[in-house]
N, C-alpha and C positions, 0 to 999 in steps of 0.2 A: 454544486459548489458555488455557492454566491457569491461571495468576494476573493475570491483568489489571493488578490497581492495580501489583502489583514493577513491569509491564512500563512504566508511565505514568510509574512514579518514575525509571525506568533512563533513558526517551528524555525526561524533564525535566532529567534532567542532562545528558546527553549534547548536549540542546539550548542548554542552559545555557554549557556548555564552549565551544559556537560549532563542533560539530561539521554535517556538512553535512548537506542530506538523503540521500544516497545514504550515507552512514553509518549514519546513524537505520534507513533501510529494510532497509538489511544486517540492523544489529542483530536488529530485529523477525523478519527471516524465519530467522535463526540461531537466534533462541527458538522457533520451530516455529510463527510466527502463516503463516496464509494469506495469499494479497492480498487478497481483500477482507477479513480480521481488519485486515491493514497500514492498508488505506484507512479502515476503521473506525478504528482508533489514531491517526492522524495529525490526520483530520479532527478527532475529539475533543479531541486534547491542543494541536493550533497553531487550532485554532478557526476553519478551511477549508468549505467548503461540500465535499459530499459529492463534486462533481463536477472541483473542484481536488486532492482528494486524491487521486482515481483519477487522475489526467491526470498527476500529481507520482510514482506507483507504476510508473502502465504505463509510461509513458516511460524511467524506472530502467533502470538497467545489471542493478542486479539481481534485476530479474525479466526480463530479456528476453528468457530461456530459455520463459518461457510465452505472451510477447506474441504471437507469431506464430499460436499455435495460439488464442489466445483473440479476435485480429482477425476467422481465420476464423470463427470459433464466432458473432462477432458481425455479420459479415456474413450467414451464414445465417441470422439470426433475422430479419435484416433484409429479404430476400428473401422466408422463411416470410411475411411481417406484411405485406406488398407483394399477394401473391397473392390 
């Protein structure tokens, strides 16, 4: 994420306009932020708990190309912490 603040100014207006989230999360992941950059920006800028922004990201259309692979990832950690 290279410029942060541009990117805070861009999804305050965009948020402003009454665009939706799944625009906003576009936005961010077209500028080259990560998800967890995305979850980090959303949470900070709509003033979310850490754990509604990921729940508002991984649910997206547009990351659902990652969701799958990241469920798994999450369920074996969960297993590893199990044992």
């Amino acid at each position: 994420m290279s410029n942060e603040p541009v990117l805070i100014e861009h999804f305050q207006q965009l948020f402003a306009e009454g665009k939706g989230n799944e625009e906003i999360i576009l936005f961010l992941r077209t500028r080259g932020c990560s998800k967890v950059q995305t979850i980090a920006l959303i949470a900070k800028t709509l003033n979310l708990g850490l754990t509604q922004a990921k729940e508002m990201v991984h649910t997206s259309n547009t990351w659902k190309d990652a969701r799958e692979q990241d469920e798994r990832f999450h369920d074996s950690l969960e297993k590893g912490l199990k044992k």
